[in-house]
C-alpha positions as CSV (number, residue, x, y, z in Angstrom):
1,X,-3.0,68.7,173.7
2,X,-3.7,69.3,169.8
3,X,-3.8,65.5,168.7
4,X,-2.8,64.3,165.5
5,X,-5.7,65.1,163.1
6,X,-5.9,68.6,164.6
7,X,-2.1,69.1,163.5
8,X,-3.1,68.1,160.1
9,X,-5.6,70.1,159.8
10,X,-3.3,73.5,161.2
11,X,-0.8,72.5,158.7
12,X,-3.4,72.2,155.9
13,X,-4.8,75.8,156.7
14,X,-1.1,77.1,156.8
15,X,-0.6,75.7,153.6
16,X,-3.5,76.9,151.9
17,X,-3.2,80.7,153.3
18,X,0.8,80.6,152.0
19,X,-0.8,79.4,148.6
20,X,-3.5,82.2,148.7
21,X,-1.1,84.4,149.6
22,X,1.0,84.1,146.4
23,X,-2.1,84.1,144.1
24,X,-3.0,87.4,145.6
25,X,0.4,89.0,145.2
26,X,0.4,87.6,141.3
27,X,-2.7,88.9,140.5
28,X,-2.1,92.2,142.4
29,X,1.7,92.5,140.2
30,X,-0.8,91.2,137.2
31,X,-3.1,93.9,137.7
32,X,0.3,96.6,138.0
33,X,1.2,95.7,135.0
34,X,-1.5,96.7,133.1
35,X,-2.0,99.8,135.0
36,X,1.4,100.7,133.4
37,X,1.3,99.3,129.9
38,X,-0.2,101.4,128.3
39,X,2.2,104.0,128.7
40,X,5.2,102.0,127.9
41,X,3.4,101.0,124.6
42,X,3.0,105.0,124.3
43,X,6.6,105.5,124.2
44,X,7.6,102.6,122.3
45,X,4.8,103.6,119.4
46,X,4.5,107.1,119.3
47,X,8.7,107.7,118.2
48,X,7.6,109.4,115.0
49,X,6.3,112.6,116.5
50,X,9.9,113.7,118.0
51,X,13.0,113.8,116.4
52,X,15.9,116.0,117.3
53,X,16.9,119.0,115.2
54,X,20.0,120.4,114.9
55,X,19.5,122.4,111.6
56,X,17.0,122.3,108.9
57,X,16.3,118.8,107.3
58,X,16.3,120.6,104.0
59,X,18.3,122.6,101.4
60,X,17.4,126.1,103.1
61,X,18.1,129.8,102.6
62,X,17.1,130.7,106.3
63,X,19.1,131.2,109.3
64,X,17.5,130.6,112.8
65,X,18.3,132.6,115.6
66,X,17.4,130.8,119.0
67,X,16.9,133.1,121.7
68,X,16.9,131.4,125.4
69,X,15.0,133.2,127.8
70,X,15.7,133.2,131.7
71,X,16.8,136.6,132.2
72,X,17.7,139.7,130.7
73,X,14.3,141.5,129.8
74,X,15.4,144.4,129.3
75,X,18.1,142.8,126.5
76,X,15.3,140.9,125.2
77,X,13.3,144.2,124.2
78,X,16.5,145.2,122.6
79,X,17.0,142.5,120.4
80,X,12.9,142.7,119.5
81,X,13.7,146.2,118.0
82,X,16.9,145.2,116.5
83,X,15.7,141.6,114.8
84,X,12.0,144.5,113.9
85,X,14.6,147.3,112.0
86,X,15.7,143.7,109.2
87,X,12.5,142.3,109.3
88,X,13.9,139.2,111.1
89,X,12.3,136.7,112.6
90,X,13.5,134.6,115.7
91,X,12.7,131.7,118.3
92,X,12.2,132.9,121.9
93,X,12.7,129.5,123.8
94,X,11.3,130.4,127.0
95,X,11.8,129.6,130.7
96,X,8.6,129.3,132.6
97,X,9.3,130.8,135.7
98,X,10.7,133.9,133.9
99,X,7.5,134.4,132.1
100,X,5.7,133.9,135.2
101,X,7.2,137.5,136.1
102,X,7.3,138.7,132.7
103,X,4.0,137.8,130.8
104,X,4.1,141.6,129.2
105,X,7.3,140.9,127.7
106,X,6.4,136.7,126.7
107,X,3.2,138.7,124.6
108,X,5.2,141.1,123.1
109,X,7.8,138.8,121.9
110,X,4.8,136.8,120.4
111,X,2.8,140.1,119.1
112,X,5.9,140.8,116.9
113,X,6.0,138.0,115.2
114,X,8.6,135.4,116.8
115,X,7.9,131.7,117.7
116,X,7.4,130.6,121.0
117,X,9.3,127.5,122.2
118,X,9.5,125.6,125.3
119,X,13.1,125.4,127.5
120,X,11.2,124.1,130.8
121,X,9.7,125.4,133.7
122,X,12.5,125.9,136.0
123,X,16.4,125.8,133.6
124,X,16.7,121.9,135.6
125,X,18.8,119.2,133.5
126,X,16.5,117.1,131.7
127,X,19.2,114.2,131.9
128,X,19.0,113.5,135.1
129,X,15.4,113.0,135.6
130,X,12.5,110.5,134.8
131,X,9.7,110.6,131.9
132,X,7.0,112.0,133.8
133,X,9.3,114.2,135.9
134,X,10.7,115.6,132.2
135,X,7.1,115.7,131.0
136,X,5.9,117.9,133.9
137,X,9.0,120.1,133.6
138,X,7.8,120.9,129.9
139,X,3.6,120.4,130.2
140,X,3.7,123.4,133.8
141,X,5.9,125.4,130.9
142,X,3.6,125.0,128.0
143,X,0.4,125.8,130.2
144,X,2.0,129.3,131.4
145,X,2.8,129.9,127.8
146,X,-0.5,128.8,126.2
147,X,-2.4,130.8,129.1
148,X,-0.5,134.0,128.2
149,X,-0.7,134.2,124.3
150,X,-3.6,131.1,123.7
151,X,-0.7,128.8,121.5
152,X,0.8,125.9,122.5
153,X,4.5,125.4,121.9
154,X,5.2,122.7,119.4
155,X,9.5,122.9,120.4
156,X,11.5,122.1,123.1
157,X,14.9,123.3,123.6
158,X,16.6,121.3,126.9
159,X,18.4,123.5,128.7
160,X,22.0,123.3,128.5
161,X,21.2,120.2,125.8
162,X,21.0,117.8,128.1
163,X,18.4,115.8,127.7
164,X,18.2,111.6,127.7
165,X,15.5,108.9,126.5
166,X,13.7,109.7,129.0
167,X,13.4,113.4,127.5
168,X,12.5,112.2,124.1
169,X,10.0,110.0,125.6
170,X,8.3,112.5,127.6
171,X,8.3,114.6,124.4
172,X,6.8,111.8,122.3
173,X,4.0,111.6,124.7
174,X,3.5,115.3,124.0
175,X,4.6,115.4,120.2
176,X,6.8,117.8,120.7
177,X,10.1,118.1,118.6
178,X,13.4,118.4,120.5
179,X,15.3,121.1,119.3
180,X,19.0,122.0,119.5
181,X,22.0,123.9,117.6
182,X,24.8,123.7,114.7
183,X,26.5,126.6,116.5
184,X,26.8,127.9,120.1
185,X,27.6,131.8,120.5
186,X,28.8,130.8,124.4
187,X,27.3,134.3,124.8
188,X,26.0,133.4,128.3
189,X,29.9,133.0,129.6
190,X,32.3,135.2,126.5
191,X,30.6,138.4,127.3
192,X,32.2,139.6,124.3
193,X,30.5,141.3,121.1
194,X,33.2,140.5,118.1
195,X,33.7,137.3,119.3
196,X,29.9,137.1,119.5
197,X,29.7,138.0,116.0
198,X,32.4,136.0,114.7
199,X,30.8,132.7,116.7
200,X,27.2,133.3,114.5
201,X,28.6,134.3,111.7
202,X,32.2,132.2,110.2
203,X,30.8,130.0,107.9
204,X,27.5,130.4,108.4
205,X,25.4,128.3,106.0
206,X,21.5,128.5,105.2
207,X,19.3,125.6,107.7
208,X,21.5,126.3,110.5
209,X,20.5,127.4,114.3
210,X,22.3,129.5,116.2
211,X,22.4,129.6,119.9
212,X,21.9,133.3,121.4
213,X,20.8,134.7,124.7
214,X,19.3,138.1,125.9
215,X,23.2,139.4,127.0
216,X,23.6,143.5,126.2
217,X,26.8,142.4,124.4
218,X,24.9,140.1,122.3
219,X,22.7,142.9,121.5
220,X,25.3,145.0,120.8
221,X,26.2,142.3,118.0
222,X,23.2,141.8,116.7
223,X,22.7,144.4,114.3
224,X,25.9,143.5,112.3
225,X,24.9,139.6,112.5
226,X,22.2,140.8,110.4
227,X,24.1,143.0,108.0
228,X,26.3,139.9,107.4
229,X,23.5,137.3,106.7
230,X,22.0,140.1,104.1
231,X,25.1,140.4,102.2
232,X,24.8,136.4,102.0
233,X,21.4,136.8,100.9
234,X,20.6,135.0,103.9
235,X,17.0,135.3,105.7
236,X,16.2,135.3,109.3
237,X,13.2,132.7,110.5
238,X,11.6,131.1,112.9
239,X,13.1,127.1,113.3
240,X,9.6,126.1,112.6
241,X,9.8,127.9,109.2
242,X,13.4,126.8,108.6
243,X,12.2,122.8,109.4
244,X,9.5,123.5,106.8
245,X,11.6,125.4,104.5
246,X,12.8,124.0,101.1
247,X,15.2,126.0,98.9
């Protein structure tokens, strides 16, 4: 039989270990917390190394074409010797597991000339996933790149355009800019040349980006896009020239 004092003394011990109990969960949260600070204050203070471009921030004489890569290498050779015959340069956004199986074709879109962006690893939408999961998605695509032609990509074009705050977080951490378009050729779905052409070129204005992919009927078109910015006096450039740009 416990007697009186000893029941004390159990309820004192019970006490205490509940009360040391709850100091160690505090201090472990405590010590969470500052494990993970300092890349919330990364995000919050690093905003002015991405901003999101739709066109160039400046009175401009270029035209960007933005190539996405994922497929179509033998379109994408095309284009290289159509964009070569006007002296044009574009932006090859690339997929990562593409250039994985095409690294000849990633270095010779980089030999002649073009900029090198960054459209993730694997095409998935940026929108629906978490800083570091976006940040992987681009860092696994920029190592490939950088391995293959020794430059980092400084762009990022989500795929699809979907991207969230999580996205321009991720690409703050990396100060990267995110990139997207004043006009969409739909090429990927309207398999259709004149409508192709008519998309890049109706209204077409100096600073803007236009959306293309390596299709054979956008390749067909391409040679007259051309022709029609040159009677505008319009130049062809990188987006990295045509955010610099002025006049």
């Amino acid at each position: 039989m416990k007697t009186q004092k000893n029941e004390k003394m159990d309820l004192c011990s019970l006490r205490y270990n509940i009360a040391s109990n709850v100091v160690l969960s505090v201090l472990v949260l405590s010590i969470g917390a500052l494990c993970f600070a300092p890349m919330e204050r990364a995000l919050k203070t690093e905003g002015d190394h991405t901003e999101i471009y739709r066109s160039s921030p400046h009175q401009s004489n270029g035209v960007s074409l933005m190539f996405n890569v994922y497929w179509g290498t033998e379109e994408v050779y095309r284009i290289l010797d159509i964009l070569g015959e006007h002296s044009a340069k574009a932006t090859f956004f690339i997929g990562g597991c593409w250039a994985d199986d095409n690294v000849d074709c990633l270095k010779d879109i980089y030999a002649a000339g073009h900029e090198i962006g960054n459209h993730g690893y694997f095409h998935k939408d940026h929108s629906k996933m978490n800083v570091e999961q976006n940040r992987k998605e681009i860092v696994d695509c920029n190592r490939f790149i950088e391995l293959a032609i020794s430059q980092k990509p400084t762009l990022f074009a989500p795929p699809s355009g979907a991207y969230d705050d999580n996205t321009l977080s991720a690409c703050r951490l990396l100060k990267m800019k995110t990139i997207l378009w004043s006009r969409d050729t739909i090429d990927w779905r309207d398999k259709n040349p004149a409508l192709i052409y008519t998309r890049a070129t109706k209204n077409i204005k100096g600073g803007e980006f236009v959306l293309m992919h390596p299709m054979a009927a956008t390749a067909d078109a391409l040679d007259d896009i051309l022709k029609y910015y040159e009677t505008l006096s319009l130049t062809v450039i990188t987006v990295s020239e045509n955010l610099q740009k002025e006049g």
